[in-house]
N, C-alpha and C positions, 0 to 999 in steps of 0.2 A: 480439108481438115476442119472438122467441126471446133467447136469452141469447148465443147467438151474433152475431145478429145485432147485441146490444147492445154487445158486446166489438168485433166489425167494426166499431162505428161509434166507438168509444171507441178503436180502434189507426187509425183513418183520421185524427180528431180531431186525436191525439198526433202523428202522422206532417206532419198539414198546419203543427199548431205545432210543431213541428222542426225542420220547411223553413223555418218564418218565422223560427226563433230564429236555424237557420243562415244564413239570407238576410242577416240583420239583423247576424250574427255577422260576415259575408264582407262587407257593406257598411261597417258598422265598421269590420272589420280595413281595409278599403283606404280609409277617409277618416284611419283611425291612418298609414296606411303615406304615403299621401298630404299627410298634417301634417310627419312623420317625414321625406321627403323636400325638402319645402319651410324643414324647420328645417336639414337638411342643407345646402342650397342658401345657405339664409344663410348660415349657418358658414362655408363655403365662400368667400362671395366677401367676408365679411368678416376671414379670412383673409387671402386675395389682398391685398387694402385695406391691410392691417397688413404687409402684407411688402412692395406697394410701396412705401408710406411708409417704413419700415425700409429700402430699400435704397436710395431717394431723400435718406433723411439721409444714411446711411455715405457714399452719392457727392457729394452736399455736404460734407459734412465731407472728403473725402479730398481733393477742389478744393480748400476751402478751406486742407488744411494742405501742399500742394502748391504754392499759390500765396504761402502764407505763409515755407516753406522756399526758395521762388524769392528773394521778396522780400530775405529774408535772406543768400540767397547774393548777391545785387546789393549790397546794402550793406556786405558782408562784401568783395565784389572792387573797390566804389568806395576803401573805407578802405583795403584796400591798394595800392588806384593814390595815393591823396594820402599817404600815408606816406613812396611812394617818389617820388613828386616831392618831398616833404617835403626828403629824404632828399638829393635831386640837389642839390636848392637848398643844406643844408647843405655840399655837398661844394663845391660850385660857390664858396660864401661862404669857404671854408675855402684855397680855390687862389687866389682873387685875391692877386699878388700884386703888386709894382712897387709904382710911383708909384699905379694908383689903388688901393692897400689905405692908402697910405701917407696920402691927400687925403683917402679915407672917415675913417681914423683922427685923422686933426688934425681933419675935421668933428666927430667924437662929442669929442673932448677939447673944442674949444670951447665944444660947447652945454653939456656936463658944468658947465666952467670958470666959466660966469655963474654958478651955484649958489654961487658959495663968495666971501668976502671977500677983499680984497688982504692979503695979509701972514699970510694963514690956512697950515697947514700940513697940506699933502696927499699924500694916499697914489695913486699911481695902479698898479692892476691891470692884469694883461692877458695874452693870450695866450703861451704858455710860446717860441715862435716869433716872435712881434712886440717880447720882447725889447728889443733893439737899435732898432728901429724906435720905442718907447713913450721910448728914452734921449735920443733925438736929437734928437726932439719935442719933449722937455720941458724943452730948452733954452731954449726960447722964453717958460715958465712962471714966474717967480717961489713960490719955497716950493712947487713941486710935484718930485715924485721917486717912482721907479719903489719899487714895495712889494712886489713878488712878482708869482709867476702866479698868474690867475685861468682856471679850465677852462672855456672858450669858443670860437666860433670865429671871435674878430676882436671888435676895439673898446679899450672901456676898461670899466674899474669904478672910479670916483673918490671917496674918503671923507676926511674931515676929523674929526678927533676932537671938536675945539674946535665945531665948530659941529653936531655929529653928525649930519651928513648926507652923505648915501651915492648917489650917480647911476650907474646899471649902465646905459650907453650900448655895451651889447656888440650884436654882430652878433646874437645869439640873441633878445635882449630886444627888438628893432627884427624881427626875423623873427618873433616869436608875434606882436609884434601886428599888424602886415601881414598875419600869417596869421589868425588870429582875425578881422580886421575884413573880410577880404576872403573867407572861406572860402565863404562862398555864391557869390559871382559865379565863383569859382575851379571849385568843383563845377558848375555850370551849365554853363561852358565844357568841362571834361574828358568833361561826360556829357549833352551837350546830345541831346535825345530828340525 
């Protein structure tokens, strides 16, 4: 065997593991590029994942503070419907006037009147306008007499020193609690749904 021949067979050798190293190199490389793409792929749709989530909250939460700012505005436009019926009622209470402000007002002085002893001396309050009305009533009272105005819109306010008790039989005081006591069946009715 010449030395050629041995060199020939030693660059055929090198050349055949060459090709195997490349082979092995190129299969490599595309089971790396192959892994590489499949890690990409996750990425990818676990991305996607996170942003639909992400945009199915923000649209949850934008319903939610959409329906909450509704909610709000509803209860924001019921209180100012019942203010202003509040409101009517007061003015309504405020204009009666004749004989029946005249029969309401002897009503609240009487029930007032049982609070207090005979011979007791009292004060009776009252609208800066029922006046007259509060003088000629209390004709009828032993030891009661007109005290002043009190800021209301109709009634009495009756006190007695001696026995120091005090009965606010005013239109207002007889309106909260009608209103209080009935504001549910009140709302029900204005915003029946």
């Amino acid at each position: 065997m010449s030395l050629e021949t041995v060199a020939e067979d030693i660059r055929d050798e090198a050349r055949a593991r060459a090709e195997e190293i490349r082979e092995e190199g190129e299969k490599r490389a595309a089971e790396i590029i192959e892994d590489a793409e499949a890690d990409a792929e996750e990425i990818r749709e676990e991305r996607e994942a996170e942003v639909e989530r992400e945009i199915e909250q923000r649209r949850e939460q934008t319903i939610s503070s959409a329906k909450l700012e509704a909610k709000q505005a509803r209860l924001e436009a019921r209180r100012d419907a019942l203010e202003n019926v509040r409101e009517e009622v007061e003015t309504a209470l405020t204009e009666i006037d004749g004989e029946r402000r005249r029969s309401l007002t002897k009503a609240l002085l009487d029930a007032a009147a049982e609070e207090f002893d005979e011979g007791e001396s009292v004060s009776v309050h009252g609208r800066a306008d029922d006046q007259e009305l509060l003088e000629d009533l209390l004709e009828e009272y032993d030891g009661f007499s007109v005290a002043g105005e009190y800021d209301c819109l109709g009634g009495v306010v009756v006190e007695s020193e001696e026995s120091r008790v005090r009965v606010n039989n005013t239109f207002d005081s007889l309106l909260e609690t009608v209103w209080e006591n009935n504001l549910k069946e009140l709302s029900n009715r204005l915003f029946e749904q």
